[in-house]
PASEBA-1860 file (N, C-alpha, C; in nm, 3 decimals):
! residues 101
1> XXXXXXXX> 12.320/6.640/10.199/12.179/6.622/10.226/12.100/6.738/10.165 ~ 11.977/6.705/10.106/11.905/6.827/10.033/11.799/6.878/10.160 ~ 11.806/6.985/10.177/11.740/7.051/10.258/11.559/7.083/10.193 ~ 11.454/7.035/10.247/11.333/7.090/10.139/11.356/7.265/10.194 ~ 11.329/7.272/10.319/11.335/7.415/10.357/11.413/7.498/10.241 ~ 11.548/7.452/10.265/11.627/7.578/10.197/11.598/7.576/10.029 ~ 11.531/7.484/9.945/11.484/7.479/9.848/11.342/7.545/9.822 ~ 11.249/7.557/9.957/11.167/7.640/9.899/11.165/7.776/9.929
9> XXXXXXXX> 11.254/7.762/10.051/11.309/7.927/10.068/11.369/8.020/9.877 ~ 11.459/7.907/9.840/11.476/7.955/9.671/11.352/7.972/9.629 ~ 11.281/7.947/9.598/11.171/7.888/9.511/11.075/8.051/9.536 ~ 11.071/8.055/9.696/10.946/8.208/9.711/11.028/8.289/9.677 ~ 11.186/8.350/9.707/11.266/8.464/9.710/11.263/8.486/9.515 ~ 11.274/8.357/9.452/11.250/8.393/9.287/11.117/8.443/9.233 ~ 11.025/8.367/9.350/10.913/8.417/9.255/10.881/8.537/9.307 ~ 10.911/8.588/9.447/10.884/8.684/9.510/11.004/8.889/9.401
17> XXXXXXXX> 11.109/8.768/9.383/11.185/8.869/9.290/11.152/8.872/9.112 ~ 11.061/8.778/9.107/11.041/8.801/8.952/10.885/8.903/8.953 ~ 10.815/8.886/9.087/10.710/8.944/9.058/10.787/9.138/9.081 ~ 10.886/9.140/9.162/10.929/9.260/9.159/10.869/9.304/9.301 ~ 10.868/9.210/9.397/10.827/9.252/9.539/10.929/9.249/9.654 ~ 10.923/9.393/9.707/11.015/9.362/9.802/10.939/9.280/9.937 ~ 11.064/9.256/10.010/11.041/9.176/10.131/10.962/9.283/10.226 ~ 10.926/9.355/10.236/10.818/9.428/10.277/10.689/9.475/10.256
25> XXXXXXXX> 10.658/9.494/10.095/10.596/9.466/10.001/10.500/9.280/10.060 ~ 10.605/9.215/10.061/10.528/9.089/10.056/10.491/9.013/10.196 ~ 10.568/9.129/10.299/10.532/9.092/10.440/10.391/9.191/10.493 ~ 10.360/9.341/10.464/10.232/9.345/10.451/10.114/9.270/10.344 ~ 10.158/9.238/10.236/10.020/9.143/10.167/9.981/9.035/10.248 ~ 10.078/8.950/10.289/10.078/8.800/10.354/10.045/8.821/10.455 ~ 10.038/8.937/10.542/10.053/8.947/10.657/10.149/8.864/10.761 ~ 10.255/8.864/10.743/10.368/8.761/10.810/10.481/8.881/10.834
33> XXXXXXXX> 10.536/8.860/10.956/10.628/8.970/10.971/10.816/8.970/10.870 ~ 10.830/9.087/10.822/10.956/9.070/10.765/11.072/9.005/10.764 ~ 11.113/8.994/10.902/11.169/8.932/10.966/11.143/8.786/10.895 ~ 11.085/8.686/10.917/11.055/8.552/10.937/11.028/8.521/10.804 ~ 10.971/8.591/10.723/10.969/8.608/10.590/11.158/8.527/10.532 ~ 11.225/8.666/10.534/11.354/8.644/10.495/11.395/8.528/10.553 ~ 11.380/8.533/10.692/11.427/8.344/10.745/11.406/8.227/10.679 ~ 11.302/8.254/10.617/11.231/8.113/10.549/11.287/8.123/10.369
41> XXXXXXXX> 11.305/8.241/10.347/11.420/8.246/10.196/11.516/8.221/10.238 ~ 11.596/8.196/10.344/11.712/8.174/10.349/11.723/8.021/10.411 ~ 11.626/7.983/10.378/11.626/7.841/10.440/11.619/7.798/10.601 ~ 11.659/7.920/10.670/11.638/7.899/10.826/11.547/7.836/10.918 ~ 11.404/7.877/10.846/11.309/7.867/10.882/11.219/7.769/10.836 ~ 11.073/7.683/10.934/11.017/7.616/10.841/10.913/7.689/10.805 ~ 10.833/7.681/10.722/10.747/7.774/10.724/10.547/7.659/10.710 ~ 10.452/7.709/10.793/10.390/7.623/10.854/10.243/7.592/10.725
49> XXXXXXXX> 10.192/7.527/10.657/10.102/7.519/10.540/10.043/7.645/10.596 ~ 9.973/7.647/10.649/9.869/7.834/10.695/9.972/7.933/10.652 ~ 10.102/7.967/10.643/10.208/8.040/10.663/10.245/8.059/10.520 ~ 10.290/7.934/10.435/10.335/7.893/10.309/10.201/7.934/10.236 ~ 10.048/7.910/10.248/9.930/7.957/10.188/9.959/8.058/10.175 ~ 9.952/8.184/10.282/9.963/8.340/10.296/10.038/8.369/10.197 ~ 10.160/8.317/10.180/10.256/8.379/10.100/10.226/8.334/9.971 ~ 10.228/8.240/9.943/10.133/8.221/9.807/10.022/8.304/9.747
57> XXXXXXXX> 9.919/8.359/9.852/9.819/8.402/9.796/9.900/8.564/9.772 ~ 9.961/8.592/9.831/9.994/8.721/9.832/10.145/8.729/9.705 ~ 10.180/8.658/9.645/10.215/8.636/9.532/10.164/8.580/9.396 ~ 10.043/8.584/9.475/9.934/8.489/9.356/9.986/8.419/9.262 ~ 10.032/8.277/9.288/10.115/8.173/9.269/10.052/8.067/9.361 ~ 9.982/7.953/9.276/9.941/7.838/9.319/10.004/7.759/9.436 ~ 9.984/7.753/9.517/10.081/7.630/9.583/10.154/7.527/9.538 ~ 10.056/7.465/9.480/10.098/7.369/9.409/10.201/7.401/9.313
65> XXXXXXXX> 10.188/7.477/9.258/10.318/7.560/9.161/10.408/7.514/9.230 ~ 10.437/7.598/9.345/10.563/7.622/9.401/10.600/7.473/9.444 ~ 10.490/7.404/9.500/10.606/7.248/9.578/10.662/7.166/9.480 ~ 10.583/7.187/9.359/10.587/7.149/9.230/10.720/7.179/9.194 ~ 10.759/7.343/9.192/10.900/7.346/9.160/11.014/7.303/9.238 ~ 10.982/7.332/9.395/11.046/7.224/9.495/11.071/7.101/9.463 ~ 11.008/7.022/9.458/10.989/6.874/9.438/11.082/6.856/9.317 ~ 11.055/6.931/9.173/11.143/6.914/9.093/11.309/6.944/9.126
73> XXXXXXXX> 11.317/7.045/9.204/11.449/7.091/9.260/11.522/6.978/9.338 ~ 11.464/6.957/9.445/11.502/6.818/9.529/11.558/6.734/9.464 ~ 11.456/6.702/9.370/11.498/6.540/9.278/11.633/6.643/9.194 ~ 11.627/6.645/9.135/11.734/6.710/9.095/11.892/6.692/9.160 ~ 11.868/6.756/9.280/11.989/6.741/9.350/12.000/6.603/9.443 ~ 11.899/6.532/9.492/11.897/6.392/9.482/11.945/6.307/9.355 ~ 11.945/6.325/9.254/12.019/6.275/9.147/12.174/6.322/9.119 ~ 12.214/6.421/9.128/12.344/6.443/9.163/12.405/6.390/9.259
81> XXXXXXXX> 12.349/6.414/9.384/12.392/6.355/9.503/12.444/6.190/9.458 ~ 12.320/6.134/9.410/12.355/6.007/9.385/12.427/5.953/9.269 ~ 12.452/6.070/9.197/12.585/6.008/9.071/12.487/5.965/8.923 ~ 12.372/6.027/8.972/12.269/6.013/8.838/12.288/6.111/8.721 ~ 12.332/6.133/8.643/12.327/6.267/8.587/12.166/6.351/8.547 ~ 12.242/6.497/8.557/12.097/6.554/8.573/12.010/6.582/8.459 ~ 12.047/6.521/8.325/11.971/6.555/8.219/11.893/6.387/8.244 ~ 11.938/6.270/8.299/11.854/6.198/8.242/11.754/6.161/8.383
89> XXXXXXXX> 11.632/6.188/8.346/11.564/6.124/8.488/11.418/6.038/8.434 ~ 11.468/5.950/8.578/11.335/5.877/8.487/11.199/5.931/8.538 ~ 11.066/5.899/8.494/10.944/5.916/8.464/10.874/5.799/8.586 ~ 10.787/5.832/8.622/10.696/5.788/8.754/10.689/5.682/8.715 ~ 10.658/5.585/8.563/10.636/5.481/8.504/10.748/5.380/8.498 ~ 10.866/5.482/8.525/11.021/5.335/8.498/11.077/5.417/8.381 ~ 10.996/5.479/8.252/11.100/5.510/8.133/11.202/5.606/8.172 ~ 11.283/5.590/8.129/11.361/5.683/8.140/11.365/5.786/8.038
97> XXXXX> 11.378/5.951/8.053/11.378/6.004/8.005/11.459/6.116/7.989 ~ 11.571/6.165/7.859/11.684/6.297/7.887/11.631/6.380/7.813 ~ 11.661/6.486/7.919/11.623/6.630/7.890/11.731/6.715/7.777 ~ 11.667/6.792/7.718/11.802/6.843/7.657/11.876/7.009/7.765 ~ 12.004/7.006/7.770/11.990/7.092/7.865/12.076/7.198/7.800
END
């Protein structure tokens, strides 16, 4: 089963490590405590739209970005799961389309 949680828990801990912020660093910007922070990178946690905003703004990274990369992640492993391979996926329209990977 694909977890969304533990996929966007990936999703902040990369962008949170590509911007070069520690988990403290990004628990005073957001104002969200450290603690609960890491819970929600580790998938533990859900984290609440008011909650998921904060941390966004304080990585200054669109929202939409991020569910965006979620959403792509999911499907992803929804296509494995289901024996689809992961270069070819189809398009909102029906075409199908392979990626080169």
């Amino acid at each position: 089963m694909v977890l969304f949680r533990r996929q966007l828990g990936d999703v902040l801990r990369s962008e949170r490590m590509r911007r070069g912020m520690t988990l403290r660093e990004l628990s005073s910007e957001a104002r969200v405590s450290l603690g609960y922070i890491s819970e929600i990178e580790r998938g533990q946690k859900e984290a609440s739209s008011e909650l998921l905003a904060s941390l966004c703004d304080a990585l200054e990274v669109p929202l939409s970005e991020v569910l965006r990369e979620v959403s792509d992640t999911v499907a992803a492993e929804e296509r494995v799961l289901s024996g689809i391979p992961v270069d070819i996926a189809p398009t909102r329209g029906g075409d199908v389309v392979a990626s080169a990977a």
